[in-house]
MARDO-618478 format. One record per residue (C-alpha): x, y, z; residue in three letters; residue number from 0. Coordinates in Angstrom, 1 decimal. Last residue first. Layout:
% MARDO-618478
<node><u>X</u><v>Y</v><w>Z</w><r>Ala</r><k>NUM</k></node>
...
END
This chain:
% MARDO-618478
<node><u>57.6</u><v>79.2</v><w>261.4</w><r>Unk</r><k>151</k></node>
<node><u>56.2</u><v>78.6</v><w>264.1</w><r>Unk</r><k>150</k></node>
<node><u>52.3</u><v>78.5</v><w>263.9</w><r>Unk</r><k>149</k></node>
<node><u>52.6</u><v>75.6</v><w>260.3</w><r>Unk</r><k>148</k></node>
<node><u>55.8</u><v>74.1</v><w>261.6</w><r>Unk</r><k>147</k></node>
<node><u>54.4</u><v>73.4</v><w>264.9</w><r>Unk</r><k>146</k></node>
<node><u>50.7</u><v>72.9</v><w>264.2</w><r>Unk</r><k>145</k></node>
<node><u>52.5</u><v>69.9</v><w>261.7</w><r>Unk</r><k>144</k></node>
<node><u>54.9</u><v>68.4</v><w>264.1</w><r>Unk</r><k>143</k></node>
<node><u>52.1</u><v>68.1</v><w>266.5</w><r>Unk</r><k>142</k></node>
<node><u>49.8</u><v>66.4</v><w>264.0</w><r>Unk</r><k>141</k></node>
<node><u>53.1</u><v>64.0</v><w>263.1</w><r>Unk</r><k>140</k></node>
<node><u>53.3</u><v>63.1</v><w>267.4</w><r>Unk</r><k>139</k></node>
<node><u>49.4</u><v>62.5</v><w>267.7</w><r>Unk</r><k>138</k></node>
<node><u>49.9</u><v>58.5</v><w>267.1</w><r>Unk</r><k>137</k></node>
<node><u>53.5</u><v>58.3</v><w>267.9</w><r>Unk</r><k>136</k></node>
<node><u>52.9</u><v>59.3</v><w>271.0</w><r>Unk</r><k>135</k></node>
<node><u>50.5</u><v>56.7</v><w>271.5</w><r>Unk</r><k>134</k></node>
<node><u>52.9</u><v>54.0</v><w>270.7</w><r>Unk</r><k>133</k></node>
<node><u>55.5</u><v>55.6</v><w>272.9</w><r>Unk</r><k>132</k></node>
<node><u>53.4</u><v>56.0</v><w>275.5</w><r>Unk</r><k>131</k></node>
<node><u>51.7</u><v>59.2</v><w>276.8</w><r>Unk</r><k>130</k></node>
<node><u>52.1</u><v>61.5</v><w>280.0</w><r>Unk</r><k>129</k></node>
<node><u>56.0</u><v>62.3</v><w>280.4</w><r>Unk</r><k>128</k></node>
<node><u>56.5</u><v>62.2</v><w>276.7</w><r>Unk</r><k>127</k></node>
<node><u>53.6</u><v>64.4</v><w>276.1</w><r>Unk</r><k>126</k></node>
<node><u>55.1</u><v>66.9</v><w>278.7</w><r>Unk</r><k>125</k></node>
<node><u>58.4</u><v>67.1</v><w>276.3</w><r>Unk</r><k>124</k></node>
<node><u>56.4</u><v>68.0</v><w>273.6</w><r>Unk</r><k>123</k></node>
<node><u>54.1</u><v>70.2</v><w>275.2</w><r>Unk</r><k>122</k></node>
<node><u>57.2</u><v>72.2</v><w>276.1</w><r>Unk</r><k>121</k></node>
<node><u>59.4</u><v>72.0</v><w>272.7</w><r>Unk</r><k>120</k></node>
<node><u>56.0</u><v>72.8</v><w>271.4</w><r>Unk</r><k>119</k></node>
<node><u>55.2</u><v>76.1</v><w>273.8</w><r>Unk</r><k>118</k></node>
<node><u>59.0</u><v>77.4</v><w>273.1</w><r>Unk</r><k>117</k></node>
<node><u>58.3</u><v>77.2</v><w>269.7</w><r>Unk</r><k>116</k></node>
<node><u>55.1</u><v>78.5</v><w>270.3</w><r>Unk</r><k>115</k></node>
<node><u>56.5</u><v>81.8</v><w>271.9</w><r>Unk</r><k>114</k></node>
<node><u>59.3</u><v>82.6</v><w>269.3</w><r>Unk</r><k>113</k></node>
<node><u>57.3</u><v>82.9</v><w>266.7</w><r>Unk</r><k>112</k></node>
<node><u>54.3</u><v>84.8</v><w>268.3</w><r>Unk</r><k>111</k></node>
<node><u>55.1</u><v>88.0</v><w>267.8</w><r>Unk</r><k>110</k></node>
<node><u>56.3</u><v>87.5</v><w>264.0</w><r>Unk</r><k>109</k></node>
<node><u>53.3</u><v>85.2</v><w>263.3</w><r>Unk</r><k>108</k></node>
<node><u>50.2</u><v>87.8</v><w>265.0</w><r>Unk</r><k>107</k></node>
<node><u>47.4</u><v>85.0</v><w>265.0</w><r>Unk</r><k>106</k></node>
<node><u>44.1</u><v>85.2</v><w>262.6</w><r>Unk</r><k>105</k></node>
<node><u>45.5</u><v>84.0</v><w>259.4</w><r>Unk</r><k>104</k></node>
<node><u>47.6</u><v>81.4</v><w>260.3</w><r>Unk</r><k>103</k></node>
<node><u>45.1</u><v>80.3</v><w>263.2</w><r>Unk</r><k>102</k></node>
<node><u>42.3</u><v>79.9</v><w>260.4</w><r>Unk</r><k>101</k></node>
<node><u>44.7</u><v>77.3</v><w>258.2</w><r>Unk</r><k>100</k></node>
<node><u>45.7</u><v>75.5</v><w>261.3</w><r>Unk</r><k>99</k></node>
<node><u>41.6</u><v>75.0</v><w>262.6</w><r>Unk</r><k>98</k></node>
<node><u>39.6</u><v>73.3</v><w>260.6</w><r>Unk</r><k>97</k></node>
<node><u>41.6</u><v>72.2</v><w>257.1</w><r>Unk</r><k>96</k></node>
<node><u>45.3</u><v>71.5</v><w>259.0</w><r>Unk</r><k>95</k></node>
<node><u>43.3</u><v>69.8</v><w>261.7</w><r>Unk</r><k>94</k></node>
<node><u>41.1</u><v>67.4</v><w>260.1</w><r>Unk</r><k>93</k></node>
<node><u>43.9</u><v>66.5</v><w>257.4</w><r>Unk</r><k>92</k></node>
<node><u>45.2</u><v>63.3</v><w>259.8</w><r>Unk</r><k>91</k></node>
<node><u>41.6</u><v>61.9</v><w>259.5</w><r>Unk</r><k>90</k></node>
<node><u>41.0</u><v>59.0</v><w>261.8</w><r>Unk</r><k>89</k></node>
<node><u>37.7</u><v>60.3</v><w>263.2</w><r>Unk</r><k>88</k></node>
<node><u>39.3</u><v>60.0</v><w>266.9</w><r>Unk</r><k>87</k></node>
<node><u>43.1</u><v>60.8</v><w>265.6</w><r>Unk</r><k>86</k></node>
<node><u>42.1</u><v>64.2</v><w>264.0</w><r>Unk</r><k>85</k></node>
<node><u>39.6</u><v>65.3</v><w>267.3</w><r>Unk</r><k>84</k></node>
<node><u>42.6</u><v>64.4</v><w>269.3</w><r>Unk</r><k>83</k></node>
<node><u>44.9</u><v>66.7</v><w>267.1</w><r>Unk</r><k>82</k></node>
<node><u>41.8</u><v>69.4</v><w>267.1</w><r>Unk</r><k>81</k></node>
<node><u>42.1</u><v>69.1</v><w>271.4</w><r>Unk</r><k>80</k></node>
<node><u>45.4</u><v>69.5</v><w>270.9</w><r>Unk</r><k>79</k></node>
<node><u>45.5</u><v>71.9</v><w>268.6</w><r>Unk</r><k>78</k></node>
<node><u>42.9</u><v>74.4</v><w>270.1</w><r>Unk</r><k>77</k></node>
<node><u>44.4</u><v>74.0</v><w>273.8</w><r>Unk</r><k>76</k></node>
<node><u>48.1</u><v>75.4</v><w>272.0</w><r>Unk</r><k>75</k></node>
<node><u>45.9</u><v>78.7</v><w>270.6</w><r>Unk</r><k>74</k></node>
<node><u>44.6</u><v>79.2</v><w>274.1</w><r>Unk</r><k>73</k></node>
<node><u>48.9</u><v>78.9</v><w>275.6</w><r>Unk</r><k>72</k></node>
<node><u>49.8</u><v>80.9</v><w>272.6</w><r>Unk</r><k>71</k></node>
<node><u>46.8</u><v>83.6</v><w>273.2</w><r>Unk</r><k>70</k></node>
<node><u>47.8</u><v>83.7</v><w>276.7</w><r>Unk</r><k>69</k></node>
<node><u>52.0</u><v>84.3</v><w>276.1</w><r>Unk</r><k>68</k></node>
<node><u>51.0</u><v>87.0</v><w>273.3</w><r>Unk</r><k>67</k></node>
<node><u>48.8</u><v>88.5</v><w>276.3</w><r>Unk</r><k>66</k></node>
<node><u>51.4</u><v>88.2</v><w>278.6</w><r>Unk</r><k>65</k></node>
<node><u>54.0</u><v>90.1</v><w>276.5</w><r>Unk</r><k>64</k></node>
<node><u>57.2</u><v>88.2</v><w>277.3</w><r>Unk</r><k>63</k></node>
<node><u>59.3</u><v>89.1</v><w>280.3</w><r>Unk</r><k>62</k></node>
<node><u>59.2</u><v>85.9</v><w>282.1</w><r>Unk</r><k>61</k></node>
<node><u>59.7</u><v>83.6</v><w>279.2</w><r>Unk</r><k>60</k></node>
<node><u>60.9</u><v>80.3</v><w>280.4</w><r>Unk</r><k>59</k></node>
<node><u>59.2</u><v>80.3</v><w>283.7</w><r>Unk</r><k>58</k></node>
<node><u>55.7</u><v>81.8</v><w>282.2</w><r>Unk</r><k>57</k></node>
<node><u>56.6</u><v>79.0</v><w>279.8</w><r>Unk</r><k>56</k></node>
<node><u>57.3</u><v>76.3</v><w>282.4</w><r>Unk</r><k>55</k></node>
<node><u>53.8</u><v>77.2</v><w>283.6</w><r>Unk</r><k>54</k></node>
<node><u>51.4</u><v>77.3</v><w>280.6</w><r>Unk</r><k>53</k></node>
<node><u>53.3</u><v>73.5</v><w>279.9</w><r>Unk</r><k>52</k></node>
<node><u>52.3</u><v>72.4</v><w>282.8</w><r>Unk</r><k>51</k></node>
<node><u>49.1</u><v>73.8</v><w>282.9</w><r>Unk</r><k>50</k></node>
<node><u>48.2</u><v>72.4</v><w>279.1</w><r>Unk</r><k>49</k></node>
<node><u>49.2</u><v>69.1</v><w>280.3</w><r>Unk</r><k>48</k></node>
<node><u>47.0</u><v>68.4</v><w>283.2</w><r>Unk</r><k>47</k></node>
<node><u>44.0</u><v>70.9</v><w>281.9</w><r>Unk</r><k>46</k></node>
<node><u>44.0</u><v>67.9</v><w>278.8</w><r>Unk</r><k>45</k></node>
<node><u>44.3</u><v>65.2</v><w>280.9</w><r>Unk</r><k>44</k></node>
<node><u>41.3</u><v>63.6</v><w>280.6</w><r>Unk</r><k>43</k></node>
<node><u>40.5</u><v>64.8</v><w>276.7</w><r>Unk</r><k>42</k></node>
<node><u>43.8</u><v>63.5</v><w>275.9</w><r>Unk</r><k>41</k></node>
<node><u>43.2</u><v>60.0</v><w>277.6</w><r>Unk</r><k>40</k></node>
<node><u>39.9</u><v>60.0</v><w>275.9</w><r>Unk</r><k>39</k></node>
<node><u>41.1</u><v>60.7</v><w>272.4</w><r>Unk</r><k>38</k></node>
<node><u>43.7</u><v>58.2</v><w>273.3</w><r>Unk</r><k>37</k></node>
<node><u>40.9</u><v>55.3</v><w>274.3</w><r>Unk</r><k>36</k></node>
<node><u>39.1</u><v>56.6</v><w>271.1</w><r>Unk</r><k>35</k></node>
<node><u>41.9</u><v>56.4</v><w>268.5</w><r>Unk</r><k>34</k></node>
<node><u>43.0</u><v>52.4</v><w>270.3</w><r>Unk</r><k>33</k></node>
<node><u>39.5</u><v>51.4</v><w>270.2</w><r>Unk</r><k>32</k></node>
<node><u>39.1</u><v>52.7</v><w>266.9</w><r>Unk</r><k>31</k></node>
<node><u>41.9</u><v>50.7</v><w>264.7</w><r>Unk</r><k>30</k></node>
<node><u>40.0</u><v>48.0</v><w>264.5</w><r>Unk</r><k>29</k></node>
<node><u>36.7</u><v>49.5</v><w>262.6</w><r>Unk</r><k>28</k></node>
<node><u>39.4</u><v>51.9</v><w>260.6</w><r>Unk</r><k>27</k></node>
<node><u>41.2</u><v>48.3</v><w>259.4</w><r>Unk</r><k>26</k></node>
<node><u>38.2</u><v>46.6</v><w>259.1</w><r>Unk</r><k>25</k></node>
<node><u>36.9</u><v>49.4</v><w>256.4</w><r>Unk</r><k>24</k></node>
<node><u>40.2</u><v>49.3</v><w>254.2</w><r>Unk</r><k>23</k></node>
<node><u>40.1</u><v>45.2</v><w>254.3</w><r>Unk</r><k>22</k></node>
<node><u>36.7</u><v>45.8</v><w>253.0</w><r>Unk</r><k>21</k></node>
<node><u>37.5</u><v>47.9</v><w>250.5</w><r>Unk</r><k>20</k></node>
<node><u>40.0</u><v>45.1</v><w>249.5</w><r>Unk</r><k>19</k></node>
<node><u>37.5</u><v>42.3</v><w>249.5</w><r>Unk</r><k>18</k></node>
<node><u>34.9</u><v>44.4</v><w>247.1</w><r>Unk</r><k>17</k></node>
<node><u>32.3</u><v>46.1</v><w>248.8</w><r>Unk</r><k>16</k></node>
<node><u>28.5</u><v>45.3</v><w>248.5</w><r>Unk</r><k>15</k></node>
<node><u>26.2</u><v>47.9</v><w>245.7</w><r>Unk</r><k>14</k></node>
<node><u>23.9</u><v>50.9</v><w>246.2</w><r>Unk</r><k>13</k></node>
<node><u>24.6</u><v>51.9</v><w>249.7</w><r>Unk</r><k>12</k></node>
<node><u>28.1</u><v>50.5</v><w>250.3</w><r>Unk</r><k>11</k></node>
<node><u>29.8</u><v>53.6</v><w>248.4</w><r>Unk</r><k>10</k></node>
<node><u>28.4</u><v>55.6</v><w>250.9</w><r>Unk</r><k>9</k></node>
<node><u>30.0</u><v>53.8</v><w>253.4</w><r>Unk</r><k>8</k></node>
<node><u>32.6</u><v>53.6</v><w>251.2</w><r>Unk</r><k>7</k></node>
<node><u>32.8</u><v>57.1</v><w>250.6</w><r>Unk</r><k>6</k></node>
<node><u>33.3</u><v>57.7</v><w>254.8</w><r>Unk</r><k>5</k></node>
<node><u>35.8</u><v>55.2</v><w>255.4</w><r>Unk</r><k>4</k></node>
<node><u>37.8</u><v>57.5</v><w>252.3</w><r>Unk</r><k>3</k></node>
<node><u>36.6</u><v>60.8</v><w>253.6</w><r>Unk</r><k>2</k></node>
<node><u>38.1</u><v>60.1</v><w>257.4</w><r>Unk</r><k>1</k></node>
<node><u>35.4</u><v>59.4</v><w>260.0</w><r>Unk</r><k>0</k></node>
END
C-alpha cells in the first residue's frame, strides 16, 4: 500500500475523510485489479522472461566473466520481482528504498556496467514480446530506474 493510501487509512481512524481523500482512496481501490492481475502475470512468467533474456546474454557476451554474467542475471530477478512488488502496493519508491539502494552498494559497478545494459536492452525487448502496451507502461519507469541506477 503506498504511504499516502496508507495515512489515510490511518487518518480514517479518528475522524471520516473528506471528498477528495476519498477520491484518492477509490482511485488505489480501482486501480488494484489491474496492479494485481500484472503482479500475477509477472510472477507467472517470471522463469519465462528471465531465461530468455539469461540466454541472449550468454549469446551476446560469450567471453564475459560467468560469474559477473550470474550475478547480473540474479540481480535482474531481484528488480523484477521488487518492480512487481512496487506496482502491487502501488508504491513507485518500493524498489529504489528496498532493494536499488543495497544493490549499489553491494554489486562490483565498473564490472558490471556493461553487463546490465546489455541485460535491460534484453528484458526490455522480452517485456515487449510478453506484456501490453498499457501494462508496459505500468513497470516500464521502474525499469528505467534499476537501469540508470545498476548501469550507470
Amino acid at each position: 500500500m503506498n504511504t499516502e493510501t496508507k495515512n489515510l487509512v490511518y487518518q480514517a481512524e479518528s475522524c471520516y475523510l473528506t471528498p477528495q481523500e476519498l477520491g484518492i482512496f477509490d482511485n488505489n481501490v480501482e486501480s488494484m485489479p489491474k496492479r494485481l492481475s500484472l503482479y500475477k502475470l509477472l510472477r507467472d512468467r517470471e522463469i519465462k522472461i528471465v531465461q530468455a533474456v539469461a540466454d541472449q546474454i550468454e549469446a551476446q557476451m560469450p567471453k564475459a566473466d560467468p560469474n559477473i554474467l550470474e550475478l547480473g542475471i540474479k540481480n535482474l530477478l531481484l528488480v523484477l520481482r521488487y518492480c512487481a512488488m512496487s506496482i502491487l502496493s502501488d508504491n513507485p519508491t518500493f524498489l529504489k528504498t528496498r532493494l536499488l539502494d543495497w544493490l549499489e552498494q553491494v554489486t562490483p559497478v565498473y564490472e558490471m556496467k556493461a553487463v546490465n545494459v546489455a541485460l535491460y536492452k534484453l528484458l526490455n525487448q522480452t517485456l515487449k514480446k510478453e506484456l501490453t502496451s498499457e501494462q508496459l507502461a505500468e513497470i516500464q519507469p521502474l525499469i528505467n530506474t534499476a537501469q540508470t541506477t545498476l548501469s550507470a
